[in-house]
C-alpha positions as CSV (number, residue, x, y, z in Angstrom):
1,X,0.0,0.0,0.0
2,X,1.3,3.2,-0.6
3,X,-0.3,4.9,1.9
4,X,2.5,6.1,4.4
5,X,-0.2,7.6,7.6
6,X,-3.7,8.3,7.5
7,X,-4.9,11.1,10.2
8,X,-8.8,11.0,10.5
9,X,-10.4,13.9,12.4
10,X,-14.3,14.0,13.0
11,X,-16.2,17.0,13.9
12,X,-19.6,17.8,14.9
13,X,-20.4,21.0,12.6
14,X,-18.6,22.5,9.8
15,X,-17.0,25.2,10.8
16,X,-15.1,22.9,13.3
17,X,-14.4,20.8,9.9
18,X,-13.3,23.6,8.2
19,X,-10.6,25.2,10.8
20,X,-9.7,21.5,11.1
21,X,-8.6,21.2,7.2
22,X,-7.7,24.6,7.0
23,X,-4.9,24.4,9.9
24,X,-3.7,20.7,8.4
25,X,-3.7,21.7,4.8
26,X,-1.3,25.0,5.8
27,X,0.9,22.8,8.6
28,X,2.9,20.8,6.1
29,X,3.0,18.9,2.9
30,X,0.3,16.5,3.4
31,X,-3.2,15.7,1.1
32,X,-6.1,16.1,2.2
33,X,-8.2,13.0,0.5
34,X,-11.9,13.4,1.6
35,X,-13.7,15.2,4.0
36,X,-17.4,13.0,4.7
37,X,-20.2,14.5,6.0
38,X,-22.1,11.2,8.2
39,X,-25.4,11.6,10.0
40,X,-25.8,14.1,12.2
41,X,-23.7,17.2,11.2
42,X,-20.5,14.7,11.7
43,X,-17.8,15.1,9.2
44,X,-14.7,12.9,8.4
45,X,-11.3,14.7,7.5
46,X,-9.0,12.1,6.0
47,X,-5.1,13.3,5.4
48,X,-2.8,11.2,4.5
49,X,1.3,11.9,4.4
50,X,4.9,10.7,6.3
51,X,4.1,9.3,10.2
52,X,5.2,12.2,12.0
53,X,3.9,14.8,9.8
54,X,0.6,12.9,10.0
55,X,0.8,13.1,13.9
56,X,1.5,17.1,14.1
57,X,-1.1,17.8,11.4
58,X,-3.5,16.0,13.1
59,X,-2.9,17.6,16.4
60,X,-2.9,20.8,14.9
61,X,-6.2,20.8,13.2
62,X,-8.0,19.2,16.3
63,X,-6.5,22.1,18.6
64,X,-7.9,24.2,15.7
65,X,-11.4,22.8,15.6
66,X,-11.4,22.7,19.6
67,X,-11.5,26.5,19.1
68,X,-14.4,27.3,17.0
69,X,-16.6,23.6,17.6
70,X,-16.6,20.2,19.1
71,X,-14.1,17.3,18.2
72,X,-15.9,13.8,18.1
73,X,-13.1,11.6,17.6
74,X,-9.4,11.7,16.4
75,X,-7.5,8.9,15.3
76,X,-3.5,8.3,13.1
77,X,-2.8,4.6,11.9
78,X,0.4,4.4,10.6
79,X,0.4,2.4,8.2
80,X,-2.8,1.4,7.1
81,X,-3.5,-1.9,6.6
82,X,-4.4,-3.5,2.9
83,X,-7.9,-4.2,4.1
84,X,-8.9,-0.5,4.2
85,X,-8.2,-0.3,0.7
86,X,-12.2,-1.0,0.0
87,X,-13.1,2.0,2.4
88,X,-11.0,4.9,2.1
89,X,-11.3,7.4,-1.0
90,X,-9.2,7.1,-4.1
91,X,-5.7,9.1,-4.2
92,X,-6.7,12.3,-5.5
């Protein structure tokens, strides 16, 4: 897989979703590969890039988000796994 890192940050709200993306796509060189909205005013932020850029960026946004919303979940897997292929969006 080539995928290096994928960060996932979900919000409740989109302003939250947008400070989020907004703070992670200016942090470093990372790409920003979907952002979902689920039920309930959630959204999904997906970033891929290197580990520890993945880490930071991550941080960053949800520190970001913390400031204008709520923060439902964060998560970084570091190397994802073959069998989330199926389930995460194609490279852009």
């Amino acid at each position: 897989m080539s995928r290096n890192a994928l960060g996932l940050v979900e919000t409740k709200g989109l302003i939250a979703a947008v400070e989020a993306t907004d703070a992670a796509a200016k942090a470093s060189a990372v790409v920003i590969t979907s952002v979902e909205l689920t039920d309930a005013a959630f959204l999904t932020i997906k970033i891929e890039g290197e580990q520890g850029t993945i880490q930071a960026v991550v941080m960053g946004g949800t520190e970001a988000a913390k400031r204008v919303g709520n923060i439902v979940a964060v998560e970084m897997i570091p190397r994802p796994d073959e069998g989330l292929i199926p389930i995460l969006p194609p490279r852009p």
